[in-house]
C-alpha positions as CSV (number, residue, x, y, z in Angstrom):
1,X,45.5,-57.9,130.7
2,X,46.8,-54.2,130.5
3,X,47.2,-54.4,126.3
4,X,43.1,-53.9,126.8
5,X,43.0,-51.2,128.9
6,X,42.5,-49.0,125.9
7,X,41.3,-45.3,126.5
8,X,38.0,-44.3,124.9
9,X,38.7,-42.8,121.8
10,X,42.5,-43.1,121.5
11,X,45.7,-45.7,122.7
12,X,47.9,-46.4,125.2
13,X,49.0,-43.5,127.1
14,X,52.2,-43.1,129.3
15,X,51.2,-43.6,133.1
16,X,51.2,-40.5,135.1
17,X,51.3,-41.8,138.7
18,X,51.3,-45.0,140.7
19,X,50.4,-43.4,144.0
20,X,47.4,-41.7,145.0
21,X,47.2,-38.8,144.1
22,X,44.4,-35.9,143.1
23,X,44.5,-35.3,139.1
24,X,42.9,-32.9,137.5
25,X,41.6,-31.6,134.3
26,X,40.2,-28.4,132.9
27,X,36.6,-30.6,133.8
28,X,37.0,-31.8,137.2
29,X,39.7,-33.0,139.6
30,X,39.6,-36.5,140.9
31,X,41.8,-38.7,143.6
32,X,42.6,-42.8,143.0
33,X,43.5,-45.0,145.7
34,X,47.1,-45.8,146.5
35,X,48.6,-48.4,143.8
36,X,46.3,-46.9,140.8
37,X,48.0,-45.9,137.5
38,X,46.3,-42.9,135.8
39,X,46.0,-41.7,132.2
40,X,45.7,-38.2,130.9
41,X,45.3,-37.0,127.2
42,X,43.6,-33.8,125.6
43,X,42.8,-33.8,122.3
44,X,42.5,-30.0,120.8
45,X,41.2,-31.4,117.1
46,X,38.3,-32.8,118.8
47,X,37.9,-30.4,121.6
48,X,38.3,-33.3,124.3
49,X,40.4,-34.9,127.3
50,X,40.2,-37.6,129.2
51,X,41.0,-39.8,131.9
52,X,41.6,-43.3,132.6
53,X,42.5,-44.9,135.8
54,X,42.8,-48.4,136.9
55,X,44.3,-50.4,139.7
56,X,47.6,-52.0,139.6
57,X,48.2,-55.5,139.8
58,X,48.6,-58.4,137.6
59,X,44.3,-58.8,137.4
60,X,42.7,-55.5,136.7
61,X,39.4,-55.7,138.7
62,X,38.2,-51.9,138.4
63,X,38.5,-49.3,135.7
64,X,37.4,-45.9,134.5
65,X,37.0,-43.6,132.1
66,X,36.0,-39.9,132.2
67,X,35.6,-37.4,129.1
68,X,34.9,-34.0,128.8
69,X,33.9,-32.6,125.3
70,X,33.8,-29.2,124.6
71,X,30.4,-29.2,122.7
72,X,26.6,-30.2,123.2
73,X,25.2,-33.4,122.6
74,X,22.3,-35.4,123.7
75,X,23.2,-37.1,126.5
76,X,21.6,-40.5,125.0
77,X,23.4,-39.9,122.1
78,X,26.3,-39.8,123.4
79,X,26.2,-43.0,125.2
80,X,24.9,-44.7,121.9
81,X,28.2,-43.3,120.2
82,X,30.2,-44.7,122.6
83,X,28.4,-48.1,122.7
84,X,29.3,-48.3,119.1
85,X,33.0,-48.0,119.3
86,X,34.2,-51.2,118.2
87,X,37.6,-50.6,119.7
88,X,36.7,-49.9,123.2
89,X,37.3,-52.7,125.5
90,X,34.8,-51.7,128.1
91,X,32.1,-51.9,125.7
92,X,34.1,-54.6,122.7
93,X,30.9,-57.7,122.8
94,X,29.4,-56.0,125.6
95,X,25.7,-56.9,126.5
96,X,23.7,-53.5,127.6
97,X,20.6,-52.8,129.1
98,X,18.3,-50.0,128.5
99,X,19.6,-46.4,128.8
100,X,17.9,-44.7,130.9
101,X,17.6,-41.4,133.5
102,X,19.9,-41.5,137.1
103,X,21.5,-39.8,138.9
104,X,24.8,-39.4,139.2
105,X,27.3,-37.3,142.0
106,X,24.1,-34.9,141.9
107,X,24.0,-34.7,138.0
108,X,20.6,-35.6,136.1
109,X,22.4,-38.1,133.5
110,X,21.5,-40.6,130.8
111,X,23.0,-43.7,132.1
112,X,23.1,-47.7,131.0
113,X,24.5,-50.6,132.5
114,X,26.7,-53.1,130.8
115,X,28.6,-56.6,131.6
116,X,31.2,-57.9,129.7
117,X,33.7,-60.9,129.6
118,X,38.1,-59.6,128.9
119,X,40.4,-62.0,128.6
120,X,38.0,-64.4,130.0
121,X,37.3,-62.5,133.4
122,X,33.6,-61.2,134.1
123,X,33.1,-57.3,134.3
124,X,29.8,-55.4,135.5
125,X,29.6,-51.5,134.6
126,X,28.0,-48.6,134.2
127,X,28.3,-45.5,131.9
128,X,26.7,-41.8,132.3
129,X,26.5,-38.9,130.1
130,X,25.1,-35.1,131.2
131,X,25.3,-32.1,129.4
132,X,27.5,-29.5,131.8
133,X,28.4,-25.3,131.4
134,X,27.6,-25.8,127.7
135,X,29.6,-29.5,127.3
136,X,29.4,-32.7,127.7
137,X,30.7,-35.2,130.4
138,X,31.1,-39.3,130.2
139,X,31.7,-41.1,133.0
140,X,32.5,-44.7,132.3
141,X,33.2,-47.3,135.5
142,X,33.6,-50.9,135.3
143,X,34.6,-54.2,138.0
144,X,35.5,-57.7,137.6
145,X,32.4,-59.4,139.4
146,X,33.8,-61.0,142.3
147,X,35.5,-58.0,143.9
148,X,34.6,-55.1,145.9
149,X,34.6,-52.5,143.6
150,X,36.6,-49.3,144.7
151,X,34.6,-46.7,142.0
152,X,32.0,-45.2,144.6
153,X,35.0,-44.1,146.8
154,X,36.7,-42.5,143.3
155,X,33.3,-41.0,142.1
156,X,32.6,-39.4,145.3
157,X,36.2,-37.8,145.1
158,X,35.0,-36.2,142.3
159,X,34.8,-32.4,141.9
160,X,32.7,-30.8,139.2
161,X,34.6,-27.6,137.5
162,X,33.1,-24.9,135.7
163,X,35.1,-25.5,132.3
164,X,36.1,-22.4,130.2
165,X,34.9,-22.8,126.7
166,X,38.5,-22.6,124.5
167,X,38.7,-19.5,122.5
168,X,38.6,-19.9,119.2
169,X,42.0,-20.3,117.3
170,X,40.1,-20.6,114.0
171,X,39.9,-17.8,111.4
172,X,36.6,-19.4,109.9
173,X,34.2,-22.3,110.1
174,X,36.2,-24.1,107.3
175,X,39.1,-24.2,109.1
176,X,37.6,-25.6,112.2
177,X,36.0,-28.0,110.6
178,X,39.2,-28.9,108.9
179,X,40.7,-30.1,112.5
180,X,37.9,-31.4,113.3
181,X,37.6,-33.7,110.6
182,X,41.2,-34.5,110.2
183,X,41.3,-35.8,114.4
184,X,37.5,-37.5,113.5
185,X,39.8,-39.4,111.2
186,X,42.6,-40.4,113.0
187,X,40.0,-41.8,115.7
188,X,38.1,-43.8,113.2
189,X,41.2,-45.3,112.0
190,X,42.0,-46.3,115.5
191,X,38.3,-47.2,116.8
192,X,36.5,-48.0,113.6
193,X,32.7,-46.9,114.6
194,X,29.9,-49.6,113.3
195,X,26.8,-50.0,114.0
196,X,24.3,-52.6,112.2
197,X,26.3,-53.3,109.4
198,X,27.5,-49.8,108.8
199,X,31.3,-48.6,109.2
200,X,32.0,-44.8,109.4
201,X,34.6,-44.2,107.1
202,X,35.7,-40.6,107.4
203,X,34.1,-37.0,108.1
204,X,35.7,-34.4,105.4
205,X,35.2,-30.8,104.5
206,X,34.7,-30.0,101.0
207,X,37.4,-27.4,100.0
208,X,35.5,-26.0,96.9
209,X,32.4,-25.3,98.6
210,X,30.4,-25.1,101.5
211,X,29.7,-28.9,102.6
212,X,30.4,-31.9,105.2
213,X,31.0,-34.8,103.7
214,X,30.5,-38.4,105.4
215,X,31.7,-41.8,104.2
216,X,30.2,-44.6,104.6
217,X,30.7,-48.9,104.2
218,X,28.1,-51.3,103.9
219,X,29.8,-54.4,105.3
220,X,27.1,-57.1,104.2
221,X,26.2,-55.1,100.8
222,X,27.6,-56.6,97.4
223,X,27.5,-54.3,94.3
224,X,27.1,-57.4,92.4
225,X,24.3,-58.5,93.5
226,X,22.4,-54.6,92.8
227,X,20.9,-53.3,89.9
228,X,20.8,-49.7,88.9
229,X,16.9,-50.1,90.3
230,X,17.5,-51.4,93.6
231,X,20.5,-48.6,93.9
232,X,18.5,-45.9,93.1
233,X,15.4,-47.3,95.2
234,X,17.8,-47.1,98.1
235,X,18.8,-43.6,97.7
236,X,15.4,-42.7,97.7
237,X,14.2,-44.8,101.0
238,X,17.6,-43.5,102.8
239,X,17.0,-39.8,101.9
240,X,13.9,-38.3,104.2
241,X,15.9,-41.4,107.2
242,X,19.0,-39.2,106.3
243,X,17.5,-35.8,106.7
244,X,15.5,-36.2,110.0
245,X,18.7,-37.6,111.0
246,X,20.8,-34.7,110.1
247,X,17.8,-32.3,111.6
248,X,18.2,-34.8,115.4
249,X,22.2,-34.0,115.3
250,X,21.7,-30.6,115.2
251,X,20.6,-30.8,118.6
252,X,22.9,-33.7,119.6
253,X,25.9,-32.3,117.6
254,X,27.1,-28.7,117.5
255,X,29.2,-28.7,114.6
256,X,26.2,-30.2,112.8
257,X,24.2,-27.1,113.9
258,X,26.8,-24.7,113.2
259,X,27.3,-26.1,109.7
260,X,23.3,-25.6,109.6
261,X,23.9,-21.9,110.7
262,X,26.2,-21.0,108.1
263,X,24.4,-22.7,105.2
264,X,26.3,-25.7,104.4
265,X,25.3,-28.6,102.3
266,X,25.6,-32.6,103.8
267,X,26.7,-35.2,101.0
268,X,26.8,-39.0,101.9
269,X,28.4,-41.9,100.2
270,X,28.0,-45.2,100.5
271,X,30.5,-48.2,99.3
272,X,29.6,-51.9,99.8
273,X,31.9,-54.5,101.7
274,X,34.8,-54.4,99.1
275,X,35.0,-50.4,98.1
276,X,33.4,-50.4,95.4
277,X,30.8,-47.2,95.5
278,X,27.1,-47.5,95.4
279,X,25.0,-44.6,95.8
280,X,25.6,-40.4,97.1
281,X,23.0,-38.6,98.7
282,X,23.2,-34.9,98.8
283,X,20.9,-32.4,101.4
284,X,21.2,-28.9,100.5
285,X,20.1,-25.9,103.2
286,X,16.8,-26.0,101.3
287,X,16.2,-29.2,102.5
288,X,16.6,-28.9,106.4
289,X,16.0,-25.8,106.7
């Protein structure tokens, strides 16, 4: 059962502790009952670290998962992220309800409920996201139905920290975006991110010009079965979708808004279930702005 316990956006991670004990981060310090094995990681591309905790025993009936970002985003968004990792176990065939506004350990949060079936045992969860001291926080809790479920006492453990935004160890946006990009990637690789049909393939960083540059897979689209028409009909349907898209992450996102700040271009290209590339759709600052 333990092969699932996956963390959010990464792997396995080495157990820190079998006793209980109070763990913190740069986010929030948090104690697990006696017999619970913890998981810590940060992840400096992506501005992130996170926490995973679960009992110990040979059934897992409760786990958890906390993440602290170091940018904005839209609460809701963030959740919808998330529920779109294909590689998170939590949420792997998951059936959700409705996200919605709670509250959670005195935060106003964006929160849905979830139930799930792992290795044939029957889970009931919740997840919350809340914007906090200019980043975000996901809180992620699930039990196997059946058993008393020991996340109240953890959540009420919890204590809120005022996080100190990293400085910057970037000499320009570029190369910011570089590390960004480059650990974006090495989490899609590991938790391939699709939603209808769609699989994100990469985030890059033009390095002749000013521009972010997303890649995208089609999974039930055939070139074959296209015509130059149908391809460039497409592009034009997809275009005004893509730009109020680009102009909601900008306030869900804050690399998005930065790249916005600083003029940059936003290409997109599409490939259908077997590589082979279909259309590009490019929106300049004159677009968005």
């Amino acid at each position: 059962m333990k092969k699932y316990l996956i963390l959010l956006l990464m792997g396995i991670l080495p157990y820190l502790s079998l006793a209980q004990n109070k763990v913190e981060n740069s986010y929030l310090s948090v104690t697990v009952p006696p017999g619970w094995h913890v998981q810590k990681q940060d992840m400096p591309g992506t501005k992130m670290e996170l926490l995973n905790f679960f009992n110990d025993g040979p059934i897992l009936y409760n786990m958890g998962i906390i993440v602290g970002i170091e940018q904005i985003q839209n609460p809701k968004a963030a959740l919808e992220m998330q529920m779109s990792i294909q590689n998170n176990p939590l949420f792997h065939n998951a059936t959700f309800g409705e996200i919605h506004p709670a509250t959670f350990m005195g935060k106003n949060t964006m929160s849905v409920d979830f139930s799930n079936t792992i290795d044939g045992i029957h889970y009931n969860g919740a997840a919350y996201a809340f914007n906090e001291n200019e980043c975000t926080l996901l809180v992620i809790g699930c039990y196997k139905v059946g058993n008393k479920s020991n996340l109240p006492q953890i959540w009420r453990s919890i204590t809120w920290k005022k996080h100190q935004r990293s400085a910057s160890n970037y000499e320009s946006l570029h190369e910011e975006l570089q590390a960004y990009c480059k650990a974006t990637n090495e989490n899609l690789k590991k938790n391939p991110v699709i939603s209808n049909g769609v699989k994100s393939v990469s985030l890059n960083v033009a390095n002749d010009e000013d521009c972010l540059i997303y890649t995208y897979q089609l999974l039930n689209a055939d070139k074959a079965k296209t015509t130059p028409e149908s391809l460039q009909s497409a592009a034009d349907n997809l275009r005004p979708i893509l730009l109020q898209e680009i102009k909601n992450q900008a306030n869900n996102a804050e690399y998005v808004r930065r790249c916005m700040d600083f003029n940059y271009s936003f290409k997109y290209y599409y490939y259908d279930k077997d590589g082979n590339f279909l259309i590009s759709i490019t929106l300049k600052p004159e677009d968005y702005q």
